[in-house]
VOGU-3710 file (C-alpha; in Angstrom, 3 decimals, decimal comma):
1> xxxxxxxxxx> 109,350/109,324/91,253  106,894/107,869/93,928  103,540/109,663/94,848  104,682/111,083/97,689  107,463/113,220/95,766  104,711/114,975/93,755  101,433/115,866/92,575  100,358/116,268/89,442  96,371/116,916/88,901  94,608/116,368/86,000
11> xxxxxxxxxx> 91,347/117,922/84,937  90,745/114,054/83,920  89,125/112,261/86,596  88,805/108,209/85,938  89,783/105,681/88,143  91,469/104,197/85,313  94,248/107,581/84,754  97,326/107,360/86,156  100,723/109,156/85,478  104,018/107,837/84,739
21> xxxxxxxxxx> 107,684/109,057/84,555  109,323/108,434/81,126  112,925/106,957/81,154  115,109/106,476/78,218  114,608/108,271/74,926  113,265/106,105/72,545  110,374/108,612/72,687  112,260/112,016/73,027  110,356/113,455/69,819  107,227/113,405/72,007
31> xxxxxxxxxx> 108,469/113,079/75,183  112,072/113,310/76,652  113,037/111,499/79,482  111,848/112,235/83,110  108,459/113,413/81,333  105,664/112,921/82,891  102,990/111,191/80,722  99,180/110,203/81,772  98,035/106,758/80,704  94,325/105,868/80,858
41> xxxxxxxxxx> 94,123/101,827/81,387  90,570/101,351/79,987  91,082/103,356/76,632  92,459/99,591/74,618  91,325/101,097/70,602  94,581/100,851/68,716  94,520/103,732/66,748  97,512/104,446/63,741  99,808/106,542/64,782  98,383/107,090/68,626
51> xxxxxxxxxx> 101,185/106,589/71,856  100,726/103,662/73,977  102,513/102,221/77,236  102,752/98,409/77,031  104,024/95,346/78,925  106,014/93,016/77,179  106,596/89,387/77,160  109,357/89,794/79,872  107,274/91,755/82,177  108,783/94,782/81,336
61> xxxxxxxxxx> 107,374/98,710/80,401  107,636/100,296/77,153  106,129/103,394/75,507  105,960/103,481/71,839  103,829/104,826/68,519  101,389/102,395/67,449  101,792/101,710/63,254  98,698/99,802/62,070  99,852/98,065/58,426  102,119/95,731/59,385
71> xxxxxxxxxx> 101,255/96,085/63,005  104,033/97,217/65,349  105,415/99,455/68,019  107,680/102,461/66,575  110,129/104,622/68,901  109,299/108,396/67,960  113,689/109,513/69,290  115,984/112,431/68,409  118,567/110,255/69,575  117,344/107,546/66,672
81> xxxx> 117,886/105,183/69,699  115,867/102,109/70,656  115,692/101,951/74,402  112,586/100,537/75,982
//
């Protein structure tokens, strides 16, 4: 989905929001694939059990539940699958 397809507002205005469209399900329990989820860039505090959208070593986008003892990265699926 580029910006020109649509427009979604937000009653959140920072700089630092923007909105992306999920694909895969490795987050389906919170939200299924083609959602449309609002990151904020500048909130960093890694709270337990709070979402987060990441880059990985390989350059690469992922969305996942933040688990604070050990830290890690949990998928939240229906599916129980593992995509990125």
């Amino acid at each position: 989905m580029s910006a020109s397809d649509s427009f979604v507002p937000l009653p959140y205005h920072r700089d630092s929001v923007f909105c992306l469209t999920v694909e895969g399900n490795s987050m389906s329990r919170q939200a299924p694939e083609t959602s449309i989820i609002a990151v904020d860039y500048e909130d960093t505090d890694l709270v337990d059990g709070k979402m987060y959208v990441c880059k990985t070593g390989e350059g690469e986008t992922t969305f996942k539940r933040f688990k604070a003892n050990p830290h890690r990265l949990e998928p939240d699926s229906l599916e129980g699958g593992h995509d990125t």
